[in-house]
N, CA, C and O atoms as a MOPAC input file, in Angstrom:
PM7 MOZYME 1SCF
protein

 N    140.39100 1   107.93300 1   108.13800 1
 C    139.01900 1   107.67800 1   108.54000 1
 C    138.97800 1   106.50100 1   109.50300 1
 O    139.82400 1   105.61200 1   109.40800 1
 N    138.30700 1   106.47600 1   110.15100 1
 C    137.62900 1   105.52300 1   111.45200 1
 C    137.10900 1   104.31100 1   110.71700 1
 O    136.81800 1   104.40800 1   109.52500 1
 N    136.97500 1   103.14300 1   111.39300 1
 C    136.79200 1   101.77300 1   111.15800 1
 C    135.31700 1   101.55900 1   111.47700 1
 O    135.14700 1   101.53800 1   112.69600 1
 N    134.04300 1   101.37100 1   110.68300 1
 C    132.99900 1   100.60700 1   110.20600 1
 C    132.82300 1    99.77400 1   111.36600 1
 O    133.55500 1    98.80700 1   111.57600 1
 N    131.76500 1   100.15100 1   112.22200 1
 C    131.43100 1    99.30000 1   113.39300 1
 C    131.32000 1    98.06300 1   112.68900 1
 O    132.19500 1    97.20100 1   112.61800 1
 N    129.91800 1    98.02700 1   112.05000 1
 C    129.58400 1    97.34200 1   111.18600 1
 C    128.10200 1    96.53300 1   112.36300 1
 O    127.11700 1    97.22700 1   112.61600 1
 N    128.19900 1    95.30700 1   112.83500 1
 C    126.79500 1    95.29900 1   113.67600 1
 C    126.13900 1    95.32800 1   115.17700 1
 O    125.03500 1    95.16900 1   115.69700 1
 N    127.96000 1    95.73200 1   115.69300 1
 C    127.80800 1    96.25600 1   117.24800 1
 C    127.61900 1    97.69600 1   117.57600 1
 O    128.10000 1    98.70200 1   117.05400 1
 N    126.47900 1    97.48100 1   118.95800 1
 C    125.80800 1    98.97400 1   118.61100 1
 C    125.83900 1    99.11700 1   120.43100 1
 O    125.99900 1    98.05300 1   121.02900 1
 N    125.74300 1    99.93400 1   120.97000 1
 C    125.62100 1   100.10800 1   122.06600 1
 C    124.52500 1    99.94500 1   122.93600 1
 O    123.45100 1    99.94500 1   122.33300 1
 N    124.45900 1    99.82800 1   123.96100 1
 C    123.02500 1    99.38500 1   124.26300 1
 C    123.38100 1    99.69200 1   126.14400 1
 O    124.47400 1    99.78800 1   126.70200 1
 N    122.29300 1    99.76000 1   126.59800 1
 C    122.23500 1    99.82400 1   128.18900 1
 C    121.44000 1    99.58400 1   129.05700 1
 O    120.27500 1    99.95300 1   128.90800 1
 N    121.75400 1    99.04900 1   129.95600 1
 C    121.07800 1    98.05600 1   130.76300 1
 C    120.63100 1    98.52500 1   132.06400 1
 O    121.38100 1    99.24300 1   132.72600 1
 N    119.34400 1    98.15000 1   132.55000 1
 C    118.83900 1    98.90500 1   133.66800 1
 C    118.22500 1    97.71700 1   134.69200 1
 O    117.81000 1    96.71600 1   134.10800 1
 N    118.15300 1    97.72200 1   135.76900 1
 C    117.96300 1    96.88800 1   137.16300 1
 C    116.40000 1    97.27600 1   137.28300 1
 O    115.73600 1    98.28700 1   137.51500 1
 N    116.08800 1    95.32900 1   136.87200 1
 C    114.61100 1    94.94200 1   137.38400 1
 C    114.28600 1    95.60700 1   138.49100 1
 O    113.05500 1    95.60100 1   138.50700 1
 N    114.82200 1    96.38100 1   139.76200 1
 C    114.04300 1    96.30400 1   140.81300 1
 C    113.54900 1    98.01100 1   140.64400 1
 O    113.13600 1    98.51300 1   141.69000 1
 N    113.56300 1    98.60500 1   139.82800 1
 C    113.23500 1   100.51000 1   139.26600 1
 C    111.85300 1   100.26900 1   140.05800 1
 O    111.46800 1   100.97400 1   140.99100 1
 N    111.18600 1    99.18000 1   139.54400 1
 C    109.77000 1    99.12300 1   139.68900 1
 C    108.98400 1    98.76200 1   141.58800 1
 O    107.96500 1    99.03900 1   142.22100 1
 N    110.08800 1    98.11600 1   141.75300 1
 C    109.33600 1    97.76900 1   142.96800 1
 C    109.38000 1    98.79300 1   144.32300 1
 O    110.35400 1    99.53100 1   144.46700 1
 N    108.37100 1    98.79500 1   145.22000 1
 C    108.83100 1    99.23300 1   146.24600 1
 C    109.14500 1    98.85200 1   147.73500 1
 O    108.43400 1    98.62800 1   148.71400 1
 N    110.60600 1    98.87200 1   147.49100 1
 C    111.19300 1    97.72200 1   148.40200 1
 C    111.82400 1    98.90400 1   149.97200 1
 O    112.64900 1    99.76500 1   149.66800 1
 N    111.47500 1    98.84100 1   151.14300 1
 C    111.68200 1    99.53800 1   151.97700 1
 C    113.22200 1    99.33300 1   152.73200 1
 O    113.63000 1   100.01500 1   153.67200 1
 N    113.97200 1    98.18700 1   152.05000 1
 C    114.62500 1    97.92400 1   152.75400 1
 C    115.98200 1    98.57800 1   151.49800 1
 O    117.04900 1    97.96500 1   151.52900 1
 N    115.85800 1    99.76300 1   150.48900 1
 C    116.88200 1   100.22000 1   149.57100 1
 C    117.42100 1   101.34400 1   150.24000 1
 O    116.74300 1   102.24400 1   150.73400 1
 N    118.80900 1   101.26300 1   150.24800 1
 C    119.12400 1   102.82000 1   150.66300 1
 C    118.70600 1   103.60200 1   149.98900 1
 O    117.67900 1   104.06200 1   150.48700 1
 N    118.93900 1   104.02300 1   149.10100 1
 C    118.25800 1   105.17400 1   148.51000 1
 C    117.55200 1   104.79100 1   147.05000 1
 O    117.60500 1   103.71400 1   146.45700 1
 N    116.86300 1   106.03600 1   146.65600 1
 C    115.89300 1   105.96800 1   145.62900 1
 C    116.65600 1   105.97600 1   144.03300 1
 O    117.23500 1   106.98000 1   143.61800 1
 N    116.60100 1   105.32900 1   143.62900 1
 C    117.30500 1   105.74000 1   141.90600 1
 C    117.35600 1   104.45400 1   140.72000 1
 O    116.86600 1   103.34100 1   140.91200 1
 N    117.90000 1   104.78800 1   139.75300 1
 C    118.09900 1   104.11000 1   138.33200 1
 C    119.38900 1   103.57500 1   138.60900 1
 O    120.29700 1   104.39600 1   138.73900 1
 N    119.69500 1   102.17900 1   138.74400 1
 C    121.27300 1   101.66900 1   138.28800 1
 C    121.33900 1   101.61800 1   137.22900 1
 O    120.17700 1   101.36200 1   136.91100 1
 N    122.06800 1   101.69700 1   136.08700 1
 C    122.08800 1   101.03200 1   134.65000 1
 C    123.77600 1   101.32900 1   134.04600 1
 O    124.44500 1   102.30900 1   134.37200 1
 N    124.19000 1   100.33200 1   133.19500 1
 C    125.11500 1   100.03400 1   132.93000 1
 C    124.88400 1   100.14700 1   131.09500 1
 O    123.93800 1    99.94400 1   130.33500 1
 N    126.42100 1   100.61400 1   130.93000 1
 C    125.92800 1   100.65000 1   128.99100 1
 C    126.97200 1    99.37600 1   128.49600 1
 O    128.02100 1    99.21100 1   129.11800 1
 N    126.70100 1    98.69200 1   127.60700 1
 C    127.73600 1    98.13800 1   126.85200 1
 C    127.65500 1    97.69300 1   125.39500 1
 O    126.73900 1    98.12800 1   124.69600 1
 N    128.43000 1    96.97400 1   124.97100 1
 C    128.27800 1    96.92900 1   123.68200 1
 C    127.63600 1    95.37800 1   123.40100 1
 O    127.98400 1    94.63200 1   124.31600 1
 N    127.10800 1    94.94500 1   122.76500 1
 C    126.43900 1    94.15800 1   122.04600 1
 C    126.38400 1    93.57600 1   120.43800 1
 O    125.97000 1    94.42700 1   119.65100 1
 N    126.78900 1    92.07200 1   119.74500 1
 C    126.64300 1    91.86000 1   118.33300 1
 C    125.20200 1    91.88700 1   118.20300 1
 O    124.42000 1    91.18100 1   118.83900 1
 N    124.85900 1    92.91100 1   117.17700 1
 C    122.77200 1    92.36300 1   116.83000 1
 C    122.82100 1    91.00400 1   116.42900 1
 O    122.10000 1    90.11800 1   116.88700 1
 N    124.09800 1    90.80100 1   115.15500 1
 C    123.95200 1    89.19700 1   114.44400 1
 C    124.08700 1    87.95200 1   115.31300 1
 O    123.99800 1    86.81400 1   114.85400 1
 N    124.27400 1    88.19400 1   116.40200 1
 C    125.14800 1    86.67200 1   117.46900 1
 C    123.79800 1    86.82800 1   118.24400 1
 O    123.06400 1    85.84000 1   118.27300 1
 N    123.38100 1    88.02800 1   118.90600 1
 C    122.50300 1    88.07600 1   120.07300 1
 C    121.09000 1    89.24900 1   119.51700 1
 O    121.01600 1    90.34200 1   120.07800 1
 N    120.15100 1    88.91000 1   118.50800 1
 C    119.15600 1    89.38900 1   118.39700 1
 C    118.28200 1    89.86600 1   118.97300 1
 O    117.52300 1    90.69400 1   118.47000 1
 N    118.16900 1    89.23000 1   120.75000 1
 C    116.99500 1    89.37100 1   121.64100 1
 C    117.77600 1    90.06900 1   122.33900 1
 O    118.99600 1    89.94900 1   122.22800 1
 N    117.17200 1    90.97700 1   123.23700 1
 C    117.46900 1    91.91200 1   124.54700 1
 C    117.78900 1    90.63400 1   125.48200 1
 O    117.19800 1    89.60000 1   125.79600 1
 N    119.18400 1    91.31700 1   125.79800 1
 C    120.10400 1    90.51500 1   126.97400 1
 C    119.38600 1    90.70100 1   128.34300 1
 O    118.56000 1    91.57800 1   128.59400 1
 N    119.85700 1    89.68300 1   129.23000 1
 C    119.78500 1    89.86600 1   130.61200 1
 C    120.73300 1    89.21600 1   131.40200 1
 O    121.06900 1    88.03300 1   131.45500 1
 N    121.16100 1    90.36900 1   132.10400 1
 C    122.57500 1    90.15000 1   132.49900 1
 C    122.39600 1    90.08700 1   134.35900 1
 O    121.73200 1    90.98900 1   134.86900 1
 N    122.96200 1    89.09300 1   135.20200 1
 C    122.90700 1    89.25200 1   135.92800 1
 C    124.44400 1    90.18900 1   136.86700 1
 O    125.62000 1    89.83300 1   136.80000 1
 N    123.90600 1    91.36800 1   137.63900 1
 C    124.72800 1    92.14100 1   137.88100 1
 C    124.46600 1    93.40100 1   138.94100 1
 O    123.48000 1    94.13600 1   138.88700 1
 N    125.19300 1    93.47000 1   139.59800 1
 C    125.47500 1    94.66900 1   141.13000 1
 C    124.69700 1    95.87400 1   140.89700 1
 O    125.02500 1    96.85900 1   140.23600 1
 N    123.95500 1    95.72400 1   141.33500 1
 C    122.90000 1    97.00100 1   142.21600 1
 C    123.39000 1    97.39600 1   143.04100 1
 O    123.92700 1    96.74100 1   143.93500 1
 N    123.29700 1    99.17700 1   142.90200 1
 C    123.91300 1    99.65300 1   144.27100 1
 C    123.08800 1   100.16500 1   144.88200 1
 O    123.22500 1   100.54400 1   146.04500 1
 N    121.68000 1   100.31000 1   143.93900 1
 C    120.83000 1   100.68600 1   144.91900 1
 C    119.81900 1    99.63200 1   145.74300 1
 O    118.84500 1    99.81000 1   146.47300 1
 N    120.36100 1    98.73300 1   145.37800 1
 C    119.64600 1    97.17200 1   146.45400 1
 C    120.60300 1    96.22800 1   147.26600 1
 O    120.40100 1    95.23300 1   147.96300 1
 N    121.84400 1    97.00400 1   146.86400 1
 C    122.78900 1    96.44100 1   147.72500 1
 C    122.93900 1    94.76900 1   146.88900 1
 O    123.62000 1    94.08900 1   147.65600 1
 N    122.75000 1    94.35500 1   146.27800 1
 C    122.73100 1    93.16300 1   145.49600 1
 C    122.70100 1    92.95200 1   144.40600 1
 O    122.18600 1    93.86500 1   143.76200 1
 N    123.29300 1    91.46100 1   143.39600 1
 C    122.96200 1    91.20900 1   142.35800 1
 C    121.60100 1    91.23800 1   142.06600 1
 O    120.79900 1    90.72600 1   142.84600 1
 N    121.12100 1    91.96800 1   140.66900 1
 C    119.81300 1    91.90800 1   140.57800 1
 C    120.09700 1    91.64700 1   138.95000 1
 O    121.16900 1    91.84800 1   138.38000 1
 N    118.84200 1    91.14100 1   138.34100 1
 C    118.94100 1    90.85700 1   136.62700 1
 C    118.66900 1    92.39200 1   136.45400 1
 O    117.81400 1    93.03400 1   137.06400 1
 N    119.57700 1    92.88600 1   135.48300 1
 C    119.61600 1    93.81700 1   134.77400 1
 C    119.43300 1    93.58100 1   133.28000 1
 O    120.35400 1    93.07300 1   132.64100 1
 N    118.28700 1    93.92700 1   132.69100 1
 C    117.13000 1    93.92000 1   130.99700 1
 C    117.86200 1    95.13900 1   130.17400 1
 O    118.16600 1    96.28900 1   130.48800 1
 N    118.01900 1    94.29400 1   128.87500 1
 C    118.44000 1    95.65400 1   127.94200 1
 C    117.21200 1    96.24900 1   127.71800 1
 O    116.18200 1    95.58700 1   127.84200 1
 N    117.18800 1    97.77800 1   127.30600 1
 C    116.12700 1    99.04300 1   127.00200 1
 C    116.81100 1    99.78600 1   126.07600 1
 O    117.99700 1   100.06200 1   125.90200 1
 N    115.50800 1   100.11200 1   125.37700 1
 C    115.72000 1   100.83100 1   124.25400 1
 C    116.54700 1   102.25700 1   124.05600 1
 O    116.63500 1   102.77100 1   122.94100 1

């Protein structure tokens, strides 16, 4: 049998800029990245700063449900 995560759970992360409309993006879409996460160490939704490819730049990327 397999090993008991126990309180890391997966989680994935999506780029603040979904919302805006910025004329200067190559193209239209969702970046988001998955990773893993402790609930007991880090309780609150992370924010990670990290590469957009659809803004061509670092942008803060928010954990979602």
């Amino acid at each position: 049998m397999g090993k008991n995560k126990g309180s890391r759970v997966t989680i994935t992360l999506e780029c603040s800029c979904r919302n805006t409309k910025n004329t200067n993006q190559r193209t239209k879409g969702i970046m988001r990245y998955t990773t893993c996460k402790n609930k007991r160490n880090t309780p609150h939704r992370l924010e990670i700063k990290k590469f957009c490819n659809y803004c061509n730049k670092h942008e803060l990327f928010k954990e979602i449900k």
